[in-house]
Residue, then its C-alpha position, 0 to 999 in steps of 0.5 A: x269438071x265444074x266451072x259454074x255451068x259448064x262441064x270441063x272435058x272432051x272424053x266420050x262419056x263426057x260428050x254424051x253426058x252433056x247430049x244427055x243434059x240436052x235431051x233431058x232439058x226439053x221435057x219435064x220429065x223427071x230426072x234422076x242423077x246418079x254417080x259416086x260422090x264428088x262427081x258433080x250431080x249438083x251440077x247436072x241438076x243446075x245444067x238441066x233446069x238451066x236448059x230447060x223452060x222452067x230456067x226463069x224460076x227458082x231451082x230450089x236444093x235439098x239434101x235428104x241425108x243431111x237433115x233429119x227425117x224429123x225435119x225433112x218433111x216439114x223442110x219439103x212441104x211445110x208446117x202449121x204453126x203449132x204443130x210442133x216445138x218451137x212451129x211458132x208461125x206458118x211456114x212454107x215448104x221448098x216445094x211450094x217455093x219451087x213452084x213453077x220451078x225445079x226441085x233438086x234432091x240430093x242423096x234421095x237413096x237415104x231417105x227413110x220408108x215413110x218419106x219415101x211414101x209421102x214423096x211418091x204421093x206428092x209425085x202422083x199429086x202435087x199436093x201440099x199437105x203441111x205437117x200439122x195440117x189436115x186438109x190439102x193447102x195447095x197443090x205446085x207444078x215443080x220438075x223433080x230432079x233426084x240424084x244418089x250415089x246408090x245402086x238403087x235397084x240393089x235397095x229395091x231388092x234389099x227391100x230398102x227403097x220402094x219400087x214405085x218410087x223408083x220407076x217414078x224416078x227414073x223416068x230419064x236417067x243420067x249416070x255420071x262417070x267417075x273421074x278414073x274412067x275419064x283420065x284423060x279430062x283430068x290435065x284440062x280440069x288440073x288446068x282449070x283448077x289451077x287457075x281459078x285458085x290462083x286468081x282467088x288466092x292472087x298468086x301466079x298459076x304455078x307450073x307442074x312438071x310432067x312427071x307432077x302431071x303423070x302422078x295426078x293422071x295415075x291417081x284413081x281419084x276416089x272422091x272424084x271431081x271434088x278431090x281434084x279441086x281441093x288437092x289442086x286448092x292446097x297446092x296452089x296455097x303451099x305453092x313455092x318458088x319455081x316448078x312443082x314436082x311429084x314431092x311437092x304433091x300431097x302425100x295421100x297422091x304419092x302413096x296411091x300412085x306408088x301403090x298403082x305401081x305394083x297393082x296386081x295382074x288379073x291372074x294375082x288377084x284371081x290367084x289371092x282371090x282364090x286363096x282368101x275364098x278358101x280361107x273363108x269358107x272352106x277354114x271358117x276365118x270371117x271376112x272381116x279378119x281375112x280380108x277386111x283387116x289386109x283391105x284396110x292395111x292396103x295388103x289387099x287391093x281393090x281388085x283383088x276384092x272385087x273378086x273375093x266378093x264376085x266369087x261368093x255371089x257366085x255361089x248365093x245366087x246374087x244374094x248379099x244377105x247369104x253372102x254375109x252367112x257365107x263369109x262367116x259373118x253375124x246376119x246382122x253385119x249385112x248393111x255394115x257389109x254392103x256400105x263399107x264395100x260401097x264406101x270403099x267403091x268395091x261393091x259387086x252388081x248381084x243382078x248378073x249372079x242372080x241366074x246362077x243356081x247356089x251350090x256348095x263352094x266346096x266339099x269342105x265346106x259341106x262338112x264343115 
């Protein structure tokens, strides 16, 4: 998918993801990017501005997870010197230097409640406070571009991410599919990939044979774009002699493909979803013993999961937090419980459970 500025793939949801670029370049409206982890956000905030008037100036990138609240604000806007440890001299934040320009922030969904309040005001504003000051020292004209690999209407909900920070936002919003739901791009970027590294590594493009292929198109490709690459990248450094076959892909391709093999119809995973449902509930097991631990074992596949947790939000109205009281879980292993099920790309949307009335999941249960 990612080829300096360009996205690799003819599937229709790429073609609409790129008419989507296209529209959201002619305006300066805010833009935010969403999508799992390794499917290219980066590269859908650089086509945006690329395409768009402010093209001319910088696009400046930061990545709210990866530094600390401590220094996130005085990284966006600056600090005076003084104002703290080691504040030797004045310094000018990313967003004065994107002025004119375009702000990428990755992983906005990580950001702590007061950052997010002092975003929402620099939206509504533009102004520039520096840490350590107290007075307004400027005020910039920069397209804000955010992206997250969150639900964020789910941390809305959760009370975990503020409302209007969020509409503000997403004024125009770009999903960006998972590379499992465009299979059939996979060969062009495999392609692609094969011979950028390559040349980099100054080797001949090794040649795969179709049973190598069907492996690479079976995969479910969890990390995405970026797993591909680097896959592709350590087959072409342990490149040997003659044609690659499927035993000279990396082993963790192997064991997921031979795993896809035996994946169970829609009416096992119903029948095991039934089955652990009851032994939650209705038996007192935890999830994290009943289901968690065959998860991780790979004793209990992903849609058997999905399911298991669809048929409690079925009885908590969409509610994770009763789900957590449900599956006989300390309230307090509620966020471990959503984010390992974010993790592991087995969350359940709760928005299409919320109109159900909650009953008790079985007689039981009720007197238990």
């Amino acid at each position: 998918m990612i080829d300096d500025l360009s996205i690799l793939g003819d599937t229709p949801a790429v073609v609409a993801l790129r008419e989507n670029i296209a529209f959201a370049a002619r305006s300066d409206a805010k833009v935010l990017i969403s999508g799992e982890s390794g499917v290219g956000k980066e590269l859908v905030s650089r086509l945006v501005h690329s395409q768009s008037r402010r093209a001319a100036w910088p696009l400046v990138t930061v990545n709210c997870a990866a530094i600390a609240e401590t220094l996130l604000e005085s990284e966006l806007f600056g600090h005076a010197r003084g104002s703290f440890t080691g504040a030797y001299r004045d310094r000018v934040g990313l967003l004065e230097r994107a002025h004119r320009g375009s702000v990428f922030m990755d992983e906005v969904g990580e950001t702590s409640p007061r950052m997010q309040g002092l975003l929402l005001r620099f939206l509504e504003t533009g102004e520039i406070q520096p840490v350590g000051s107290d007075k307004i020292q400027t005020r910039v004209d920069v397209r804000v571009i955010a992206a997250t690999n969150r639900v964020l209407i789910d941390r809305v909900a959760a009370g975990e991410f503020r409302e209007d920070l969020y509409y503000r936002l997403n004024v125009i919003h770009l999903p960006v599919p998972p590379l499992r739901d465009r299979r059939d791009d996979v060969p062009v970027m495999l392609e692609h990939f094969l011979r950028t590294f390559a040349a980099q590594y100054e080797t001949d493009v090794p040649k795969l044979s179709q049973d190598a292929v069907d492996a690479f198109l079976q995969h479910d490709w969890p990390g995405n774009v970026r797993e591909l690459k680097n896959v592709v990248e350590r087959l072409v450094i342990a490149r040997r002699s003659g044609m690659v076959e499927r035993a000279d892909i990396p082993i963790d391709i192997k064991a997921a493909v031979s795993a896809s093999a035996t994946v169970p119809s829609a009416s096992e995973a119903a029948g095991q979803a039934d089955a652990l449902f009851e032994e939650i509930v209705a038996q007192g097991q935890s999830f994290w013993s009943a289901a968690y631990a065959p998860f991780m074992s790979r004793d209990l596949t992903r849609q058997e999961l999905r399911r298991l947790i669809a048929k409690g939000l079925e009885q908590t109205g969409g509610d994770y937090r009763a789900l957590t009281k449900l599956f006989n879980m300390p309230e307090a292993d509620a966020k471990r419980f959503v984010a390992m099920l974010r993790k592991y790309h087995c969350h359940v949307p709760p928005q299409s459970f919320r109109s159900t009335p909650r009953r008790p999941a079985s007689a039981s249960a009720e007197t238990r």
